[in-house]
N, C-alpha and C positions, 0 to 999 in steps of 0.2 A: 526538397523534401517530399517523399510521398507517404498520403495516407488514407488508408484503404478498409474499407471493414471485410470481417474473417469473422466464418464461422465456424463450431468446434462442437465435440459432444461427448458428453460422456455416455451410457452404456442407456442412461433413462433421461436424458436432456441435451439438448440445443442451446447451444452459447454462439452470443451475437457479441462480439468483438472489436476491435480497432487496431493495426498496427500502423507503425510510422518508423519511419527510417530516411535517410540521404542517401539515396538512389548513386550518386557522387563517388563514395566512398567505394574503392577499389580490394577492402579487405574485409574480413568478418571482424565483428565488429562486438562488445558486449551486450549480453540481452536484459533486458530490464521488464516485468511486471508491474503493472499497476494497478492496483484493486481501486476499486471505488468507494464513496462515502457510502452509507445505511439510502441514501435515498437512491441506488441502481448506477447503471452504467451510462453515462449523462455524458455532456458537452465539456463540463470539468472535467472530468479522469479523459476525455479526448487533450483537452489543451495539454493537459500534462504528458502527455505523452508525446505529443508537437515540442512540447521544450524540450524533451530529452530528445528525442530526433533529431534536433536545428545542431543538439549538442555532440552526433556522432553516433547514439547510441538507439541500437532498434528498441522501441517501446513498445510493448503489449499493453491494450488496456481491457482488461478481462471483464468478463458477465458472471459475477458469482449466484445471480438470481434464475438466470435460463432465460431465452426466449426475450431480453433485452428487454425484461421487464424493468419498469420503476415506481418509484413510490411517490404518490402526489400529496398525502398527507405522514405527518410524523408516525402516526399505528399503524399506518401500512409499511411505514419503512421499518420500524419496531418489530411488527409481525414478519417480513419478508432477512430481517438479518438473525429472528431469532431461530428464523426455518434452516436456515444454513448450519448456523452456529450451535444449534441441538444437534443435527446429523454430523458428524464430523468426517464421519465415512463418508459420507456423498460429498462433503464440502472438499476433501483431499482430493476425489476423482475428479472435481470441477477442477481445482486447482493443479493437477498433475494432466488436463487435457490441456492448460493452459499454458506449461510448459512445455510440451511436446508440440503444439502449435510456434510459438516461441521458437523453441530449439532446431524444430525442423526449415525454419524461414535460410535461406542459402545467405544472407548477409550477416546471420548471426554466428559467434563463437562458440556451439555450446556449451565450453568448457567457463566460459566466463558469465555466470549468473548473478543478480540481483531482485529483489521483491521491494515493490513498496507498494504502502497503502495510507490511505485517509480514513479517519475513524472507524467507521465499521470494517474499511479493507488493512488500517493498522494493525485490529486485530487478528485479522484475518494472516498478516506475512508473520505477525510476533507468534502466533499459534503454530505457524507451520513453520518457521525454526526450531522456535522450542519441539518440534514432532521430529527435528533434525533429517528435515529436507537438507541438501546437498547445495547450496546455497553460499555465493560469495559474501553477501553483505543483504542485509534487512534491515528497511526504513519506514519507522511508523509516525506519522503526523497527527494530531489530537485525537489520541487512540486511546481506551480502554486500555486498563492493564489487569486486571479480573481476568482472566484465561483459559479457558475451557483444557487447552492442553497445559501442562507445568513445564517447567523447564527440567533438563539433565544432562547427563554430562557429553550425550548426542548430537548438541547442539555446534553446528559446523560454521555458520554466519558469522559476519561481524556485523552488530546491531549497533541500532540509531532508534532511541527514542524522542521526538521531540515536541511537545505540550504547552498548552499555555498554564500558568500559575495559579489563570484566576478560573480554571476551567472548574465548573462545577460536577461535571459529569465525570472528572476523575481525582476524586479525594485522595486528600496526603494519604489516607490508610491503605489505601489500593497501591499508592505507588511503593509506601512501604514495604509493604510485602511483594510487590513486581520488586524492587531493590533486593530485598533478601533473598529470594527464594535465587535472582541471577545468581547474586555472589555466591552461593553455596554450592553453586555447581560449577565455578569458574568460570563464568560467560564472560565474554570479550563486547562489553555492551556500554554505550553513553547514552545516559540520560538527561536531557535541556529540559527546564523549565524557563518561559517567558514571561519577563513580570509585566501583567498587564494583560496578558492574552487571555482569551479565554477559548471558549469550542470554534472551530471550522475557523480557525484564525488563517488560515490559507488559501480560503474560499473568498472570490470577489465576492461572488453569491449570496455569502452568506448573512451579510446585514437585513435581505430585503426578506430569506426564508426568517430570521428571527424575529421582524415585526408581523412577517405574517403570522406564524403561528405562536406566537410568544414564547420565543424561547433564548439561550443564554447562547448568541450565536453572532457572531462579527471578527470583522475582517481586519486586521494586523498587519501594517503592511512591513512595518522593522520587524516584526515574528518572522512574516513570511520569508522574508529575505535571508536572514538571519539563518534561520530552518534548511531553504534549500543551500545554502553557502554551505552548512554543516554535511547535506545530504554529498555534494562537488566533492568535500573534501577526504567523507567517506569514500566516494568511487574511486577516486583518483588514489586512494591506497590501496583499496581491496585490488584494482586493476591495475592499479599499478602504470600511471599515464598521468600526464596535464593534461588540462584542456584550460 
């Protein structure tokens, strides 16, 4: 496996990157994005992107904040994903430099895409479906479902939503209306909830940032498993492959 960082830009930013891929493999191979949690582009959304590589598959681990910034306290990550998530124009350009990085890499397919993300970057792949990006399959993890973009009948993905139950940060009303608003438009979308989980349930991480800053955050490990088993079983149909 190799993995390497990659830098990219849009037209007013610098994005500090990560890809990974099995050097091995003899064919192109499908491309995967990863966004990152609200707190930057970190050592997590690296590992994850190391497992999808061990798995076959080249991973991007993207910089939606520029300059491989991150956040050390919760209002800075708050203030740094609300800067994204107002601009949605600038957030597509990061995102579409991020593809074109992606696409351009010679071991990837670029006919065979996927996006995933963790929290902040859940929102981040569910908005850019729903803005119906060109996208095999969309996979968000203890993600907001509030959405700066709605969904329509543009939407080209096949989505994965998967959350914990006990997560406070996404109440049953929010998902209600993320449930209605899919169905109305015909979205080809699953949505899990995990009893018992609650925020960054996929995060090893994340039990030590909840004590630290008191907040409703731990780690799941039948979630986690659980989740990614869901995420395998997504690819393996959108691509159309075992692994």
């Amino acid at each position: 496996m190799v993995g390497q960082e990659v830098s990219y830009s849009t037209e007013t930013t610098e994005m500090k990157g990560y890809i990974a891929y099995n050097k091995s493999s003899k064919e192109r191979r499908p491309g995967v994005i990863v966004v990152h949690e609200w707190w930057g582009h970190n050592e997590y959304v690296r590992s994850r992107a190391d497992e999808l590589a061990r798995l076959g598959y080249v991973a991007l681990a993207v910089d939606m904040y520029g300059e491989g910034k991150q956040a050390e306290h919760p209002d800075d990550a708050g203030k740094f994903a609300g800067e994204v998530m107002s601009n949605l124009e600038e957030a597509k350009a990061r995102f579409d430099a991020a593809l074109a990085t992606l696409k351009s890499n010679p071991n990837v397919d670029p006919d065979r895409i996927a996006a995933i993300g963790y929290c902040f970057g859940g929102s981040v792949v569910l908005s850019m479906a729903n803005a119906g990006y060109n996208l095999d399959a969309v996979a968000a993890f203890h993600s907001g479902v509030d959405l700066p973009i709605k969904p329509t009948k543009d939407i080209k993905a096949k989505i994965l939503v998967a959350n914990g139950a006990d997560d406070p940060f996404v109440p049953a009303s929010s998902v209600a209306r993320f449930r209605a608003a899919m169905d109305s438009v015909g979205a080809d979308y699953k949505y899990v909830a995990y009893d018992g989980a609650v925020h960054a349930f996929t995060s090893p991480g994340a039990n030590a940032l909840g004590e630290k800053f008191n907040l409703p955050l731990m780690y799941n490990e039948d979630a986690d498993k659980a989740s990614w088993n869901e995420l395998m079983s997504l690819f393996n149909e959108v691509f159309d492959e075992e692994r």
